[in-house]
TIMI-711530 format. One record per residue: chain; residue in one letter; residue number from 1; x, y, z of N, C-alpha, C, CB in turn. Coordinates in steps of 0.1 Angstrom, whole numbers, plus 5000, padded with zeros to 4 digits. Glycine has a CB too. Example, Ala and Ser with C-alpha at 12.3 -4.5 7.8 and 13.67 -1.06 7.14 Angstrom:
// residues 2
ROGU   cadena   residuo   num   n.east   n.north   n.up   ca.east   ca.north   ca.up   c.east   c.north   c.up   cb.east   cb.north   cb.up
ROGU        A         A     1     5132      4943   5078      5123       4955    5078     5132      4967   5078      5113       4955    5090
ROGU        A         S     2     5128      4978   5071      5137       4989    5071     5129      5000   5079      5141       4994    5057
This chain:
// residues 197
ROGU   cadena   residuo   num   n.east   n.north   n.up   ca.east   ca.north   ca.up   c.east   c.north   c.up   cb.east   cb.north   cb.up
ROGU        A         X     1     2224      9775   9199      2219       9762    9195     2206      9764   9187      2217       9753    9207
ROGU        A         X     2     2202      9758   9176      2191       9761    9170     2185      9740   9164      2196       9775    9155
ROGU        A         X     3     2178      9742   9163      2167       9729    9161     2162      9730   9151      2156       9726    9170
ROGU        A         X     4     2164      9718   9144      2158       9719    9127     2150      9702   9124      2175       9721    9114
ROGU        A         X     5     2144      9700   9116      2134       9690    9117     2140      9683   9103      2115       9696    9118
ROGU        A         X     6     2142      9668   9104      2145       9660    9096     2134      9645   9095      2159       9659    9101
ROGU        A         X     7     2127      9648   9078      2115       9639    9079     2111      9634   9094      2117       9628    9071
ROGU        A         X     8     2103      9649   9094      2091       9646    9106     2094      9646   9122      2085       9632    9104
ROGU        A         X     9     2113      9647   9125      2117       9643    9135     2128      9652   9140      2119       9631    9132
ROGU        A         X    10     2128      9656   9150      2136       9668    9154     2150      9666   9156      2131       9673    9165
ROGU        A         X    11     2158      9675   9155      2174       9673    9156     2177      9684   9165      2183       9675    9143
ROGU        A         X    12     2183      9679   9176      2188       9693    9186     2201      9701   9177      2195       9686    9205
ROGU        A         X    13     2204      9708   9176      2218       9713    9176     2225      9724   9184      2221       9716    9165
ROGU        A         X    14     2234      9717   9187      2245       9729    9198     2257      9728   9191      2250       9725    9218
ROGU        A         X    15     2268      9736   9195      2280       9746    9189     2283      9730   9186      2292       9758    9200
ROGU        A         X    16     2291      9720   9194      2300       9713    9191     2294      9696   9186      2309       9715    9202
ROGU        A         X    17     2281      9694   9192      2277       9681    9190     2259      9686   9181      2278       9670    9209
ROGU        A         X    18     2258      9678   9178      2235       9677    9179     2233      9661   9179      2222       9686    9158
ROGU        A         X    19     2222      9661   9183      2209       9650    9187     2202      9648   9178      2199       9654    9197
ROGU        A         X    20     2209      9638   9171      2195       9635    9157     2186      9621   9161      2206       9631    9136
ROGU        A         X    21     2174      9623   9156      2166       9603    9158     2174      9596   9158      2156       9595    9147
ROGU        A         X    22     2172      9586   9168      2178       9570    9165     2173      9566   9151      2171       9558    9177
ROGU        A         X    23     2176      9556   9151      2172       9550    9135     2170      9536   9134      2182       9552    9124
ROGU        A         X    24     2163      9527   9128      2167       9516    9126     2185      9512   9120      2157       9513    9118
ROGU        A         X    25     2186      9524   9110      2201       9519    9102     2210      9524   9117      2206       9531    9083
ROGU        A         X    26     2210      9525   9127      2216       9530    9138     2220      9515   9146      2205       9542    9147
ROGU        A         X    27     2214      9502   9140      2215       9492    9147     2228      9488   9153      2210       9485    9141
ROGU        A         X    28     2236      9487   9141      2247       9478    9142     2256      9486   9149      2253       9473    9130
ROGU        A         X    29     2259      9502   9148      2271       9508    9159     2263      9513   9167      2282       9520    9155
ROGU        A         X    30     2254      9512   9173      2247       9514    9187     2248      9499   9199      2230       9518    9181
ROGU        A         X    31     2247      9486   9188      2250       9476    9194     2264      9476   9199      2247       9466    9186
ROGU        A         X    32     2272      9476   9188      2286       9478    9196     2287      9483   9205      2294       9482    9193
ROGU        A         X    33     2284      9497   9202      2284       9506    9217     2281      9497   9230      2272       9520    9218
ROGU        A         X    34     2267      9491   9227      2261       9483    9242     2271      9473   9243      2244       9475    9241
ROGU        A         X    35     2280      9467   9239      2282       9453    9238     2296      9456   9243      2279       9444    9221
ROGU        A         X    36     2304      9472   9244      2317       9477    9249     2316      9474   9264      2320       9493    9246
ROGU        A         X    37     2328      9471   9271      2326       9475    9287     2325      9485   9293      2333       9472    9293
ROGU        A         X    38     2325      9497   9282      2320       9513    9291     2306      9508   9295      2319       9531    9281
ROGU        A         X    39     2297      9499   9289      2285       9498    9287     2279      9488   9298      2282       9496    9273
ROGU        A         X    40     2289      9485   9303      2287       9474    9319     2272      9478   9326      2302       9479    9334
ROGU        A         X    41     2274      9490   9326      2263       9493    9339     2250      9496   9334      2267       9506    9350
ROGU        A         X    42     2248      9495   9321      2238       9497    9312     2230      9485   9314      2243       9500    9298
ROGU        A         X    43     2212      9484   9313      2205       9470    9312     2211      9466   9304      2192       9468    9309
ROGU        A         X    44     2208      9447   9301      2214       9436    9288     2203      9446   9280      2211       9413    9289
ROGU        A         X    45     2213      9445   9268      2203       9449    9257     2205      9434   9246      2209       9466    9248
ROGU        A         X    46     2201      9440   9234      2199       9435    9222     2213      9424   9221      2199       9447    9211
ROGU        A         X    47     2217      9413   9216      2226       9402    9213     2230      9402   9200      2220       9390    9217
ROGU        A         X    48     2220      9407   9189      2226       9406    9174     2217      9415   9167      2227       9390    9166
ROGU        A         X    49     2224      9423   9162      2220       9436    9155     2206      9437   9143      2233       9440    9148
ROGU        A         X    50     2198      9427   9146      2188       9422    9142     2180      9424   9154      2190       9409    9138
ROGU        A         X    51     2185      9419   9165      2173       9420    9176     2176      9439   9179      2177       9408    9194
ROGU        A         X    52     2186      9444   9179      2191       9458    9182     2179      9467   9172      2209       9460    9177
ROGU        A         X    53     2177      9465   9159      2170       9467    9147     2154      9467   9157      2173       9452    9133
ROGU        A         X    54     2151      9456   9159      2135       9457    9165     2133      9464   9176      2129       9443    9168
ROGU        A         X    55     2144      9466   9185      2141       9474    9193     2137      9490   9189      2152       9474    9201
ROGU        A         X    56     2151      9493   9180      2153       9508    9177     2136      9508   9173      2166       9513    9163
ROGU        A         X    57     2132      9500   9163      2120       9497    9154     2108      9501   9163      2118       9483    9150
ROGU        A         X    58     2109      9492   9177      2095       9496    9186     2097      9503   9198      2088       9484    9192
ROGU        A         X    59     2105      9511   9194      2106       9528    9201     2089      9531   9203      2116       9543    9187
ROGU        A         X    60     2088      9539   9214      2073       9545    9213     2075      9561   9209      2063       9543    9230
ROGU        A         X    61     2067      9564   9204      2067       9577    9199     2069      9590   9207      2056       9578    9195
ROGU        A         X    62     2067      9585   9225      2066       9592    9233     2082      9595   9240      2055       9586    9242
ROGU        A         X    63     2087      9589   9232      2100       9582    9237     2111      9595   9231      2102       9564    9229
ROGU        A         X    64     2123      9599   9233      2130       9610    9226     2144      9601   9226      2130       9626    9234
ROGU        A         X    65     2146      9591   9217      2159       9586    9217     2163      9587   9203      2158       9572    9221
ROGU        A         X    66     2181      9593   9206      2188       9603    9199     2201      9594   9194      2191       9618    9207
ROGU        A         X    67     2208      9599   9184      2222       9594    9185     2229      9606   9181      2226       9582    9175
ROGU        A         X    68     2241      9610   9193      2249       9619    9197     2254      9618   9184      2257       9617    9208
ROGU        A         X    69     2260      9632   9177      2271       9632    9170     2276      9642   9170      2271       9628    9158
ROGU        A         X    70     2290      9645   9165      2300       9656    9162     2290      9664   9150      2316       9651    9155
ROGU        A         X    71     2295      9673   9152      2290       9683    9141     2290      9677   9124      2300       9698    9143
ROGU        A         X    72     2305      9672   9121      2304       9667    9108     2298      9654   9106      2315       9666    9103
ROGU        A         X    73     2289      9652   9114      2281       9640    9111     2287      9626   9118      2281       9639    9094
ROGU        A         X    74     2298      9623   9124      2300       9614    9127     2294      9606   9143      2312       9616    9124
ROGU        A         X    75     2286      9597   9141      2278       9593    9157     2291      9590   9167      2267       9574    9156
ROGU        A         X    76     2290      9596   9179      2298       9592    9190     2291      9587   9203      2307       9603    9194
ROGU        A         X    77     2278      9585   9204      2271       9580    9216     2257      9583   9213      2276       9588    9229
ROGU        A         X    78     2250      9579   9224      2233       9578    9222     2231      9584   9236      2226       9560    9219
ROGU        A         X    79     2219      9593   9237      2207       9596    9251     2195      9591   9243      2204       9615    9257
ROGU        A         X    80     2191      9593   9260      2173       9592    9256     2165      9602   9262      2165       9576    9262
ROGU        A         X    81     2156      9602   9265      2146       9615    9272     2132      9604   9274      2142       9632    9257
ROGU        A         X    82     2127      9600   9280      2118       9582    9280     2108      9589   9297      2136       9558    9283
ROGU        A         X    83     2097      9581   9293      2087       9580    9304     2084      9597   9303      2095       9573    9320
ROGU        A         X    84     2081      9602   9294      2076       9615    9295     2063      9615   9299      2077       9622    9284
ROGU        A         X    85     2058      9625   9310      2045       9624    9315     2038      9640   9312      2046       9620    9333
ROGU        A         X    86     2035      9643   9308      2033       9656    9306     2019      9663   9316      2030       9657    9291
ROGU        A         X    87     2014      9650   9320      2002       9658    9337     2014      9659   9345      1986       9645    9349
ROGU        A         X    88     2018      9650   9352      2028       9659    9360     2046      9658   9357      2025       9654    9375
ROGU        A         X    89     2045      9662   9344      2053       9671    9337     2068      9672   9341      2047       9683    9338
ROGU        A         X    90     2071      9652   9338      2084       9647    9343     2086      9639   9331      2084       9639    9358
ROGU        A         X    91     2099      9638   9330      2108       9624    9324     2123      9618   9329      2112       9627    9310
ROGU        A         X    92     2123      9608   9324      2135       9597    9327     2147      9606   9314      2129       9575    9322
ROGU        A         X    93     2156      9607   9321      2167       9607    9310     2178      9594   9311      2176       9621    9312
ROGU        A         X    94     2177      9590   9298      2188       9577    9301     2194      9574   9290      2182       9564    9305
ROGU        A         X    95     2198      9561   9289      2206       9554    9279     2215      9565   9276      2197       9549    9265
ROGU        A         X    96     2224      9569   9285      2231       9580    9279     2248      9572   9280      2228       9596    9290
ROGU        A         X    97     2252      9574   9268      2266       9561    9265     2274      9574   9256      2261       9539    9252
ROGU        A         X    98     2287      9573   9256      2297       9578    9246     2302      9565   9243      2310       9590    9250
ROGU        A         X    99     2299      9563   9231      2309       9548    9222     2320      9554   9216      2300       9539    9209
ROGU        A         X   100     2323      9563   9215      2336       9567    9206     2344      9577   9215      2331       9574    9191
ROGU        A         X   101     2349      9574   9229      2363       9580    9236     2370      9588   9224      2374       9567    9243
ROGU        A         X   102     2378      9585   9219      2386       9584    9211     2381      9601   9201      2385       9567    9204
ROGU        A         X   103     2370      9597   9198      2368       9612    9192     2362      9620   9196      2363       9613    9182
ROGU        A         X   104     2359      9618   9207      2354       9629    9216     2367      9641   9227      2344       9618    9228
ROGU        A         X   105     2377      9636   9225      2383       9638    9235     2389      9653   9228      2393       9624    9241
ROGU        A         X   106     2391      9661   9245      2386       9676    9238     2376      9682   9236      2388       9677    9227
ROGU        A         X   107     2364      9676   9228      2350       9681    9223     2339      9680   9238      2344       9670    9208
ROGU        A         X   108     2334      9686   9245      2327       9686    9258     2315      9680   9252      2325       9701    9266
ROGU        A         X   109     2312      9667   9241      2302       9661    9237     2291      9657   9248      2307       9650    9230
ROGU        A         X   110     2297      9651   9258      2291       9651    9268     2277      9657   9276      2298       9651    9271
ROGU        A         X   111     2286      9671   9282      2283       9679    9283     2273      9683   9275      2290       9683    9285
ROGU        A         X   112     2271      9690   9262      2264       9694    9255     2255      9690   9249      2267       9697    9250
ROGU        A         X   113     2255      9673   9251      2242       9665    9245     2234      9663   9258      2246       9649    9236
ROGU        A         X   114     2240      9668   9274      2231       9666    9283     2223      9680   9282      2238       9662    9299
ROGU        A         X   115     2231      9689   9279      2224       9703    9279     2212      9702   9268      2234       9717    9276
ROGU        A         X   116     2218      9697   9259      2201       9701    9246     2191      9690   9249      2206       9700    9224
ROGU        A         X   117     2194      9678   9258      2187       9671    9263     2176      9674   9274      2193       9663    9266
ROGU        A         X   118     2183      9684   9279      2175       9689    9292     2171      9703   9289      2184       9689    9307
ROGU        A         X   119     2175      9711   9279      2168       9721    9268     2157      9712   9266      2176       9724    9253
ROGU        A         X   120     2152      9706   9258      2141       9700    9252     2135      9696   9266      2145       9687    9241
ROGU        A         X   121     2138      9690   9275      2132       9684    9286     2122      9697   9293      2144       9678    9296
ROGU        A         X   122     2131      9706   9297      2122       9721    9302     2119      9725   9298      2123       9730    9306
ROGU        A         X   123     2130      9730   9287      2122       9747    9277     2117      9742   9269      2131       9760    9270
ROGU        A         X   124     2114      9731   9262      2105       9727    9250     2092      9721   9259      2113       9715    9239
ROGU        A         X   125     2098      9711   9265      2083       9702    9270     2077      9707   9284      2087       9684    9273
ROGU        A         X   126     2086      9716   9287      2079       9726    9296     2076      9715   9315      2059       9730    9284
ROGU        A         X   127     2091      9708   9315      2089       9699    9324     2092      9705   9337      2097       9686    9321
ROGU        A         X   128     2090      9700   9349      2093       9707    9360     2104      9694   9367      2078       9711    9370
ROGU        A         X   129     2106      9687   9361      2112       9678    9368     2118      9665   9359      2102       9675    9377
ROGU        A         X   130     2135      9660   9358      2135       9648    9352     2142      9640   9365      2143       9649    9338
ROGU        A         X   131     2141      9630   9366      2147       9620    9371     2149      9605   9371      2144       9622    9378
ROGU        A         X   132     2160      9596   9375      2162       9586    9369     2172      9577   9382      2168       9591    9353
ROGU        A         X   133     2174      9562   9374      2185       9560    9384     2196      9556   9374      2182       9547    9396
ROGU        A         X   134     2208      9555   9385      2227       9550    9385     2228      9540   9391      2239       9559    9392
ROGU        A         X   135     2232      9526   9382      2238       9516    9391     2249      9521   9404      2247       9507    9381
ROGU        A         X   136     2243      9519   9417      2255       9525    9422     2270      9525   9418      2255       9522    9433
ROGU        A         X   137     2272      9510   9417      2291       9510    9411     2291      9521   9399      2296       9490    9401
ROGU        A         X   138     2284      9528   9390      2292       9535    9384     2288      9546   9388      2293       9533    9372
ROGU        A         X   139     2302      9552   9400      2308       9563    9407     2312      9573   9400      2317       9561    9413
ROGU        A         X   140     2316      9571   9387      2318       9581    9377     2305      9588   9372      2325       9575    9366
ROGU        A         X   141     2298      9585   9369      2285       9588    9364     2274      9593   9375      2279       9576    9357
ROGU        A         X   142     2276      9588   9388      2266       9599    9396     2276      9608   9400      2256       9593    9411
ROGU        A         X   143     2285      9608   9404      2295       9617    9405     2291      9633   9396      2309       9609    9401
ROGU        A         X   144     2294      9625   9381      2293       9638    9373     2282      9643   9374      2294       9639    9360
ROGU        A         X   145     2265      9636   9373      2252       9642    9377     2254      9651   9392      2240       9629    9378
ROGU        A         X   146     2257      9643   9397      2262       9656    9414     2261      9667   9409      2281       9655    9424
ROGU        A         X   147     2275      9669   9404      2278       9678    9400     2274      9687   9388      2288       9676    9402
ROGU        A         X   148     2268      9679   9376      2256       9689    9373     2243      9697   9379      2251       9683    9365
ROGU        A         X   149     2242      9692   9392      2228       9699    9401     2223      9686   9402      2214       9711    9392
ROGU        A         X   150     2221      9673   9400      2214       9665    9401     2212      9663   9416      2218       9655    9394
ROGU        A         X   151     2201      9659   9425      2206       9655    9440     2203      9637   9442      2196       9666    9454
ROGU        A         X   152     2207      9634   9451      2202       9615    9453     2191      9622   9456      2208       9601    9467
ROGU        A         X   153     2184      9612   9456      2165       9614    9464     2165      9600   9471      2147       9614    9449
ROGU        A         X   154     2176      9588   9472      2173       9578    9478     2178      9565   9472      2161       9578    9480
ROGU        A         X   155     2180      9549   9476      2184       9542    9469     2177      9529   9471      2197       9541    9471
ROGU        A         X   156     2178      9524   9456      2172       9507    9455     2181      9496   9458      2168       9502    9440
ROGU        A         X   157     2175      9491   9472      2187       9480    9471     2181      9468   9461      2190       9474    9487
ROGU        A         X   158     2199      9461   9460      2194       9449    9448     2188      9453   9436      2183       9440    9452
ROGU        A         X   159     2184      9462   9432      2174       9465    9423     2182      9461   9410      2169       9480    9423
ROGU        A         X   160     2190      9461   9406      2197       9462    9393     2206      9444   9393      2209       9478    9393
ROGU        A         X   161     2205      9434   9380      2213       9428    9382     2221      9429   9368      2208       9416    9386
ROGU        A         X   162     2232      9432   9370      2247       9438    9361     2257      9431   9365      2253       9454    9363
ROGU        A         X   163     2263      9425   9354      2278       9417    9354     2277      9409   9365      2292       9428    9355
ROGU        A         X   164     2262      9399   9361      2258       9385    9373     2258      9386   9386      2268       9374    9373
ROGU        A         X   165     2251      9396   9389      2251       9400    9405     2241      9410   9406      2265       9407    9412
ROGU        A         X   166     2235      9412   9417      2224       9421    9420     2238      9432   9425      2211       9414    9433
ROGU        A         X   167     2233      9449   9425      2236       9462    9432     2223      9471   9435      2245       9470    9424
ROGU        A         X   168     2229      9476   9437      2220       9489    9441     2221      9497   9431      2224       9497    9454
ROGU        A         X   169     2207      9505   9427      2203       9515    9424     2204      9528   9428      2196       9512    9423
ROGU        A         X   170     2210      9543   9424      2208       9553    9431     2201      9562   9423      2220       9558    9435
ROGU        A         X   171     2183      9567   9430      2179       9574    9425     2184      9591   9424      2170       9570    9429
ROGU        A         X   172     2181      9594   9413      2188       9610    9412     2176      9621   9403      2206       9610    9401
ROGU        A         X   173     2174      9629   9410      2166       9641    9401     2170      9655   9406      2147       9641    9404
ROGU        A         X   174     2164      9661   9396      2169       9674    9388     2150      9682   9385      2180       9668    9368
ROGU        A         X   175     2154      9690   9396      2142       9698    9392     2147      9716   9382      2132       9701    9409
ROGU        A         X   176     2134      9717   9375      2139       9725    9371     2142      9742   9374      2135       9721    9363
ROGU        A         X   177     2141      9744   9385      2146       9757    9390     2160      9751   9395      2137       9765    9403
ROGU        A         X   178     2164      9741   9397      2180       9738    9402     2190      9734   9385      2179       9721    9415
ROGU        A         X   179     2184      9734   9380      2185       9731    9368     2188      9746   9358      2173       9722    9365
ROGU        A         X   180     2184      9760   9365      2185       9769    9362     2194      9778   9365      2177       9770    9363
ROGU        A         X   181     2195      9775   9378      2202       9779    9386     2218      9777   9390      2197       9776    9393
ROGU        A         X   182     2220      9761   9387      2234       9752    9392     2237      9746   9376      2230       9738    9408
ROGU        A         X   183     2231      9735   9371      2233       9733    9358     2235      9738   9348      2228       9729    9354
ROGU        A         X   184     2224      9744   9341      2232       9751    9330     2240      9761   9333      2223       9756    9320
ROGU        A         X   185     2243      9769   9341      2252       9777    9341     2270      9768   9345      2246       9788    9352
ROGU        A         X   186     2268      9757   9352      2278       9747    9349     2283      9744   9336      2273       9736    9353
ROGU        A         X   187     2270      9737   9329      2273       9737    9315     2279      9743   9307      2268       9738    9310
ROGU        A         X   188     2271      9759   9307      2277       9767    9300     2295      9768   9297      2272       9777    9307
ROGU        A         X   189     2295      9765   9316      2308       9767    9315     2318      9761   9312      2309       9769    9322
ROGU        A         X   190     2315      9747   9311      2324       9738    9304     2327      9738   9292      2320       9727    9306
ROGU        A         X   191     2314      9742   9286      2317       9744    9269     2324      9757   9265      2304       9744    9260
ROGU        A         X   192     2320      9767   9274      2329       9782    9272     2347      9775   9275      2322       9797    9288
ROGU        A         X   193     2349      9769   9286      2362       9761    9284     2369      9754   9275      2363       9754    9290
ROGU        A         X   194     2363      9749   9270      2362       9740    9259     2362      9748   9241      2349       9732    9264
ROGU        A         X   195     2359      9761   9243      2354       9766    9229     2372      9773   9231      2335       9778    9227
ROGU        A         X   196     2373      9776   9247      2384       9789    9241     2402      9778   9240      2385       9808    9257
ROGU        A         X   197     2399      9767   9242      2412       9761    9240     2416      9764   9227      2412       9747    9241
């Protein structure tokens, strides 16, 4: 994977996907994405791609929000990398959505935009630690962190209100010697699966 800088702003790249800036022009298929029911368990965002526009707009600088794409350029989802602290040398990883099933399928996109996410998280920003929460209802998604190395650390009740109802929150972190150890070599391995189909 190698990293290359596009006015002023960094682009991750790995074999099958890279991580380029959000954008303002990112408004309108990033809203869709939010506005899909994969995107249930995600906070309400933006309502019309105008309000979606001011958000992307008042990003903070500190902030690392990306839009996933295939190698030939086409967007298939969004992460973020958010609440970076660099005294004690933690961040939130989130907003992490695939809006495009359909062209992903096959391509371990997934996978590989969490790895150059958490590349940049350790080996660039030199973090010891990311962590975040999962609506509990989506079982799919702490499930797969499980099984990237992630562990619970504990839960919020009520904390979240999604699809007109309060749930629970499940906190999850990833330090980074478990992250060395159990994750990327997970990773690795999915995309080595994935390269030799």
């Amino acid at each position: 994977m190698s990293n290359a800088v596009t006015a002023g702003r960094r682009v991750l790249r790995g074999e099958f996907v890279q991580l380029r800036p959000l954008v303002v022009a990112d408004a309108a298929v990033t809203l869709g994405w939010r506005q899909a029911d994969r995107a249930r368990f995600l906070n309400a965002g933006a309502r019309t791609v105008e309000e979606q526009a001011g958000w992307i707009a008042a990003r903070p600088e500190s902030d690392h929000d990306f839009v996933i794409e295939l190698t030939d350029g086409r967007p298939v989802g969004m992460v973020s990398l958010t609440a970076v602290d660099p005294v004690n040398r933690r961040a939130e990883p989130g907003r992490f959505l695939i809006g495009e099933e359909t062209a992903v399928q096959g391509v371990p996109a997934a996978v590989e935009a969490m790895r150059l996410l958490y590349g940049l998280a350790f080996d660039e920003l030199d973090l010891v630690r990311v962590c975040g929460i999962v609506a509990a209802e989506n079982t799919r998604m702490v499930k797969w962190q499980k099984f990237l190395g992630m562990r619970e650390e504990g839960r919020l009740r009520d904390h979240l209100f999604l699809g007109g109802r309060f749930q629970d929150a499940v906190c999850l972190g990833l330090l980074v010697a478990d992250y060395r150890t159990t994750t990327l070599p997970r990773m690795n391995a999915l995309i080595a699966a994935a390269r030799s189909r």
